[in-house]
N, C-alpha and C positions, 0 to 999 in steps of 0.2 A: 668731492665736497669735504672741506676740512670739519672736523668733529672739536668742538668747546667740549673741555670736560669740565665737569662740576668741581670748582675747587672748594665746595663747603661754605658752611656760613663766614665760622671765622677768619677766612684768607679772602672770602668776596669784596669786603670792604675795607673800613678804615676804622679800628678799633678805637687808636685816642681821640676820633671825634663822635663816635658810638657813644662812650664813655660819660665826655661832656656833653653831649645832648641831655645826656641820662644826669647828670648830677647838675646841671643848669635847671632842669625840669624841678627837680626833687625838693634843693632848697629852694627854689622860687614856689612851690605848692606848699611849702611848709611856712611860709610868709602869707602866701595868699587866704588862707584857710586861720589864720592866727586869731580872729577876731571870733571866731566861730564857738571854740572853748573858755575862750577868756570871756565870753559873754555874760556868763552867770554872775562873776565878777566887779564887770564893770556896773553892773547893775547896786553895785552897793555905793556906786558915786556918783551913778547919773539914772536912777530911779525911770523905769521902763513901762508901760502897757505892750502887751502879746504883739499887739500887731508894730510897735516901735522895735521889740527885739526882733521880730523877724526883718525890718528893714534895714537894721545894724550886719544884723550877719548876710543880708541878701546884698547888699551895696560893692560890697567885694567883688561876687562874681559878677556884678551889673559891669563895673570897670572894667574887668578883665575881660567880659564878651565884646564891648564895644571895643577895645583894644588890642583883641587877636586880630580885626579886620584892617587895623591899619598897619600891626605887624607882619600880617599876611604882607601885604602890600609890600614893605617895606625887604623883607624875606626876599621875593621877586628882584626886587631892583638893587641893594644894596649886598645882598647875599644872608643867610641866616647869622654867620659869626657874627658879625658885624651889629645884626638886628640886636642880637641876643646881649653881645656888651651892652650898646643902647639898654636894653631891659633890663641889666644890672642892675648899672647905675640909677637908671631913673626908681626901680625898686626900693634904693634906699633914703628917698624924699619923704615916704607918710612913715617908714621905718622912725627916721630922726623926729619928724613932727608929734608923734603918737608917742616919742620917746619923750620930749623934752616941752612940747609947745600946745597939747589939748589941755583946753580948761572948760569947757564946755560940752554937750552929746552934738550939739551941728559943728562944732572940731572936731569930733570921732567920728561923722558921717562923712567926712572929707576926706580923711586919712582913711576910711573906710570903701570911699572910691578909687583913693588914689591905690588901695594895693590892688586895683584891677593890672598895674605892669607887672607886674608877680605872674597873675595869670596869664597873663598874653605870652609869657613863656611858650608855651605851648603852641602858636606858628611860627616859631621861629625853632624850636629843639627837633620838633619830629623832622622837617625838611631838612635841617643839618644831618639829620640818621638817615632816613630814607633815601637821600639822593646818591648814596654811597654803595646802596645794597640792588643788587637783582630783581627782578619780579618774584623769583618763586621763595626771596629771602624776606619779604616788602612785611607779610605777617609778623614775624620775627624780631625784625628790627625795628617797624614801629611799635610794636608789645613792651621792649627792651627799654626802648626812647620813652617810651608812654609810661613807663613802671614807677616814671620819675613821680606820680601823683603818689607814691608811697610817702613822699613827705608830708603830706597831712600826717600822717601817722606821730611822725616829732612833734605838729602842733597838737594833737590832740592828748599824745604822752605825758609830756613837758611843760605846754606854756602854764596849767593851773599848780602845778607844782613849783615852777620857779617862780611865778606869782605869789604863792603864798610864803615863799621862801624869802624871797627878798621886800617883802612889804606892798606890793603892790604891780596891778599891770602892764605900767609903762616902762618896767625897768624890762620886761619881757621883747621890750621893741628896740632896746639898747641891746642889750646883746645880741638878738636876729643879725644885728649888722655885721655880725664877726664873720656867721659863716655864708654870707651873702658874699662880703668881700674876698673872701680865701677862694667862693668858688668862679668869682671874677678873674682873679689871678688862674687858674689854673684851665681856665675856658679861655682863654685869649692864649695862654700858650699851647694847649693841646687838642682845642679845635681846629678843624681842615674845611676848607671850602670843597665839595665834591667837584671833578675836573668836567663833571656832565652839568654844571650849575647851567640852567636854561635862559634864555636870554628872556629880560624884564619883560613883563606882560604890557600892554596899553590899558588903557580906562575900557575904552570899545571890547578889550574881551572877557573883561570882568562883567559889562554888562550882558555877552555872550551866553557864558557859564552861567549867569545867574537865570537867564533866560530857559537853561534846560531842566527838564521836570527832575532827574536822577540828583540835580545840585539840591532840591527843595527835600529830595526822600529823604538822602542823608543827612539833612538837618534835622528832620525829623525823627528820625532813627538817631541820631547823636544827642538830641535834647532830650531825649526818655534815659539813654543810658548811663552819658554821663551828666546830664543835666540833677536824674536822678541821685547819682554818685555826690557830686558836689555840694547839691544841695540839704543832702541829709547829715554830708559831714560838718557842714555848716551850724546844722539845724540839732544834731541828734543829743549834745550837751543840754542844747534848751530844754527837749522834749523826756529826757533823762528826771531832767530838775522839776519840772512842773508836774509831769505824770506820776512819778515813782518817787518824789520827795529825794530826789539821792543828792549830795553837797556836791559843789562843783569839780572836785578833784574826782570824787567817785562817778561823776557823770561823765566826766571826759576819760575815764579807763574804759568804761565801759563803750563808748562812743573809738575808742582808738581799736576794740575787740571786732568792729562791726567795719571800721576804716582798713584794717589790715585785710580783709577779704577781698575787698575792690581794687584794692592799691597793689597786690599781688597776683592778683588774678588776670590782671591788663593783658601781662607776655603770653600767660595764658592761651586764655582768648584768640590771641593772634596766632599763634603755634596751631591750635587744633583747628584755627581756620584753615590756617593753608593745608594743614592735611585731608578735613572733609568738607570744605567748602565754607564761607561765610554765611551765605545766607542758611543753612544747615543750625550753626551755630544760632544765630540772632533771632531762630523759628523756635528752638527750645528756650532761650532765654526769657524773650519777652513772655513765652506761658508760663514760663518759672515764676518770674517776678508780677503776674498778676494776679498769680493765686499765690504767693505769698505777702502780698501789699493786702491780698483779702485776708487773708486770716490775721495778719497784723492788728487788722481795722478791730478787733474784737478787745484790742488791749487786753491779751493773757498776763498773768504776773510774770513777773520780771527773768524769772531763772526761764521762762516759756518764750520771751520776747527777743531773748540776745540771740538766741541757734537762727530764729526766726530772722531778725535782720544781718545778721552774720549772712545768710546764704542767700535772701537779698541783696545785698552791698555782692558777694562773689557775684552773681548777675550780671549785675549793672556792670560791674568791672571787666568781667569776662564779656561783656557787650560790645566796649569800649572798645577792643582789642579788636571784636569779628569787623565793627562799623568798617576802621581802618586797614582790617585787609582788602576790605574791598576796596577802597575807594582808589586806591594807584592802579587796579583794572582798570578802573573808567577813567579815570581825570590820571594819568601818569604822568603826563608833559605841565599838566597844572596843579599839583601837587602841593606846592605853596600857596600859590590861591585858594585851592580848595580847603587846606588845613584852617585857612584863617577863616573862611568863611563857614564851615560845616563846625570849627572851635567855638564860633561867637555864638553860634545855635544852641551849641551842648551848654555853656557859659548861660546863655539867655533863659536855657530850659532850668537850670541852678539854680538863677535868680528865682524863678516864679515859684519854684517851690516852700522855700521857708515862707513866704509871702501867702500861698496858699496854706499849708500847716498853720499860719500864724494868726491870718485871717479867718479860717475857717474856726478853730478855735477859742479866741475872742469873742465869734458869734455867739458857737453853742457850747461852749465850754467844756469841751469833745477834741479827742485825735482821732475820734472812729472815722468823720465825715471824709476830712483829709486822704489819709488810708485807702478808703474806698477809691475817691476820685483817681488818686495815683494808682490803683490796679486796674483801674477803668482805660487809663493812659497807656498802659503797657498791653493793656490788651487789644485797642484799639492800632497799635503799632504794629503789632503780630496780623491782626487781621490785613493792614497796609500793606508789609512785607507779603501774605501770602497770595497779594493779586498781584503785586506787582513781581515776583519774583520767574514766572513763565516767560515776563518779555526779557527781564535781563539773560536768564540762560539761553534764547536764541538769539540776542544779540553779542552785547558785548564780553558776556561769559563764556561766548563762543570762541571758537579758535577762527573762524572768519570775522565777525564781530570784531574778535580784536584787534586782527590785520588791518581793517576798515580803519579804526578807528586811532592807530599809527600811522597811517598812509596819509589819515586827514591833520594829523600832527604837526 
């Protein structure tokens, strides 16, 4: 019997399309999430109620959930590169509009949809990394791929800074475009199509997949983790400025201290999965972050609230990372389908957050209630994970399980 040795992570694959997955991700999350800090902002030109700012910064990740599932799709048939130019270029349409052409808040709600292609990034970059790498490297390199959501971190750094620096918010959408475009250039020549790219899926087996319970968990388990992620990066400048009175530049530092936890924690996540298991990982997180979403709910003062969502956001981030090591156990040969569809979940879960913080707030003039609900949510996932976690270790976690379930491949 001949013996495969391990040649390592970085000789398993293909480093310059690793690379661009990873910096395709980055500035396209650093677009995607731009609305989220400049919101305090825009609010001095287009005058807001709670529940209108939270559908400003929610609108974003609504576009982008709906639009991972047709990237997904697209992923499948045309190949990720390919997808991912498309998601460029089309990125830089509410860029230019939001640059030159809003005069209105229902023109910022449209430019606000449309940076949903920013986020659909995301099934198109992980299957460009993933399809390249091994199973026992699959942690790894979508952690690597996935890190790309560190670019919130530049909109949450930056945009209120060079907002305030150049006169206003839209010049913020004029320059996005420089390094949206440079990383178009350098993703079309150093991206590689994996030589294993699978042949396109039909409609009939998306209907298939969608059909199986494990496609609905890790929707589930993706909308808590990064739904959670997203949406508080969205969300956290507002909740800065209204709770703790702090001006928009100091609200989005401190929102960028809570963003670089999740944003760095992604590879994380994926790393210490593949070495103690995912579902391992996803059992302590979701308890972490529901007794920290409880003690949040109590609004401690400010120097008490940032350590508090700091290791929050590492959670969710480090969640992000466990979801997606599992899921090329189960779905490997659909990989791309799944990404788009278990992405629109996590996207969806995004959206309803600011919406919930926004609303609930509005009501009772409170972030306690909000808080509460979201620790309620993560614990409610924890309890999910811990029923269903005995079938997947005798099935597909199995090493018969898994042969099974390549054989039906």
């Amino acid at each position: 019997m001949e013996i495969v040795k391990d040649k390592g992570f970085w000789k398993s694959g293909h480093k310059p399309s690793l690379f661009s997955a990873f910096l395709y991700f980055d500035m396209s999350f650093m677009v995607w999430v731009l609305i989220g800090p400049l919101a305090v902002i825009m609010m001095n030109d287009y005058p807001m109620t709670p529940i209108q700012k939270a559908n400003l910064v929610a609108l974003p990740v609504l576009g982008g959930s709906l639009l991972r599932l047709v990237f997904g799709f697209l992923t499948d048939y045309i190949g990720p590169k390919r997808t991912g130019q498309f998601g460029l270029l089309a990125t830089m349409v509410p860029l230019i509009w939001g640059w030159q052409f809003v005069d209105s808040l229902n023109h910022l709600y449209i430019v606000a949809l449309l940076l949903g292609f920013a986020g659909a990034s995301f099934a198109a970059a992980l299957p460009l990394a993933s399809r390249w790498y091994p199973p026992q490297y699959q942690g790894l390199a979508m952690g690597i791929a996935g890190a790309g959501n560190s670019g919130t971190v530049f909109s949450t750094l930056f945009a209120n800074r060079l907002a305030t620096h150049f006169g206003g918010w839209e010049t913020v959408f004029g320059l996005a475009l420089i390094p949206i475009g440079l990383v178009f250039i350098v993703f079309t020549v150093f991206a590689k199509e994996s030589p294993t790219q699978p042949a396109p899926k039909k409609l009939s087996q998306y209907a298939a997949v969608l059909k199986k319970r494990d496609t609905w968990l890790f929707c589930l388990m993706y909308g808590v983790t990064f739904g959670g992620f997203v949406g508080l990066t969205n969300y956290l400048t507002i909740f800065f400025n209204a709770q703790y009175g702090l001006s928009a530049v100091r609200a989005a530092d401190f929102t960028t201290i809570c963003v670089i936890a999740g944003s760095f924690f992604r590879p994380v996540g994926g790393y210490l999965s593949d070495k103690i298991g995912g579902i391992r990982m996803l059992i302590v997180l979701y308890a972490a972050g529901g007794l920290l979403f409880l003690t949040i709910s109590s609004l401690p003062p400010l120097a008490v609230v940032i350590p508090l969502l700091f290791l929050a956001m590492m959670s969710l981030g480090t969640g992000n990372g466990a979801v997606f090591q599992l899921i090329p156990q189960r779905f490997g040969a659909d990989i791309g389908l799944l990404t788009g569809i278990v992405g629109a979940a996590g996207g969806f879960g995004g959206y309803l957050l600011p919406l919930l913080l926004g609303s609930l707030y509005g009501k009772t003039g409170s972030y306690t209630p909000g808080f509460v609900t979201m620790a309620c949510i993560a614990l409610a996932a924890l309890v999910t994970l811990s029923i269903v976690q005995g079938v997947w270790k005798r099935t597909w976690l199995s090493p018969d399980g898994r042969a099974k379930l390549e054989a039906e491949a």
